[in-house]
C-alpha positions in Angstrom: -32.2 -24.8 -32.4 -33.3 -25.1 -28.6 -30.3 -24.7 -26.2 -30.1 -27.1 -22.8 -28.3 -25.8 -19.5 -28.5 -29.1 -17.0 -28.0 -27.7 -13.3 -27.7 -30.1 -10.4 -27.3 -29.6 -6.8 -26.5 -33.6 -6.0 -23.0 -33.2 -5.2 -20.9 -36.0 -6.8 -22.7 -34.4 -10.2 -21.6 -30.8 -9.7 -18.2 -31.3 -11.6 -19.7 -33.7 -14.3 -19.6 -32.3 -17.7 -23.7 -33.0 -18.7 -25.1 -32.3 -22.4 -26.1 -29.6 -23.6 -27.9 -30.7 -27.0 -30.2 -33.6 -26.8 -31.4 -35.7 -29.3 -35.2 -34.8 -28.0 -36.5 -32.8 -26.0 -36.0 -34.3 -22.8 -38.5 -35.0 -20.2 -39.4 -35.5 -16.3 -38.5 -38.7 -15.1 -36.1 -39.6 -18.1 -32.2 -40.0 -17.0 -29.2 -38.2 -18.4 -25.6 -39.1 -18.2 -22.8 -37.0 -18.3 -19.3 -37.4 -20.0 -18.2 -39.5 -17.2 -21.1 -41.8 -16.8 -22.9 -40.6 -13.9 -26.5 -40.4 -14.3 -28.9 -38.2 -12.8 -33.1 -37.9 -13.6 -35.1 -35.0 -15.1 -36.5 -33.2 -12.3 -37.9 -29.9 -13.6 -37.7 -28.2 -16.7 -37.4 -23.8 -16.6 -37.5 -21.7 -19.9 -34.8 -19.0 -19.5 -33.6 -16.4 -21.4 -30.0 -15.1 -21.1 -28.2 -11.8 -22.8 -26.0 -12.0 -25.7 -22.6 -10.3 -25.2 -21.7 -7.7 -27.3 -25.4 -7.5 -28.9 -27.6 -7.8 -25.6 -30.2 -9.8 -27.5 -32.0 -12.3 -25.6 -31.2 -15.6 -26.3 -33.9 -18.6 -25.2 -32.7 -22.1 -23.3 -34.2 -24.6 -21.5 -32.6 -24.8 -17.7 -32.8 -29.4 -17.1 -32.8 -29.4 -13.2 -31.3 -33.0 -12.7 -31.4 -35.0 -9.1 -31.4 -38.9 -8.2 
């Protein structure tokens, strides 16, 4: 299962609840909307990984950079 983090640094998106499982992979150029309807684009897409708590295991998502 690949994990999704979307990021934005538009302002009126910051306190938008966007997804975080897709039904694709998505891609540049596509648009995403969040809970309350406000819909950014697919700028960039970042592999990441992030440490498990207790375990410290690395754990793989994709970061979705999202702008207008």
């Amino acid at each position: 299962m690949v994990r999704y983090k979307c990021h934005t640094n538009v302002d009126a998106g910051r306190n938008q609840e966007w997804p975080t499982d897709f039904v694709y992979p998505p891609k540049l150029g596509e648009s995403v909307r969040s809970e309350g309807g406000y819909t950014l684009k697919v700028v960039d897409l970042t592999h990441c990984v992030e440490r498990s708590k207790p375990e410290r295991t690395l754990i793989p998502y994709v970061l979705v950079e999202l702008n207008q």
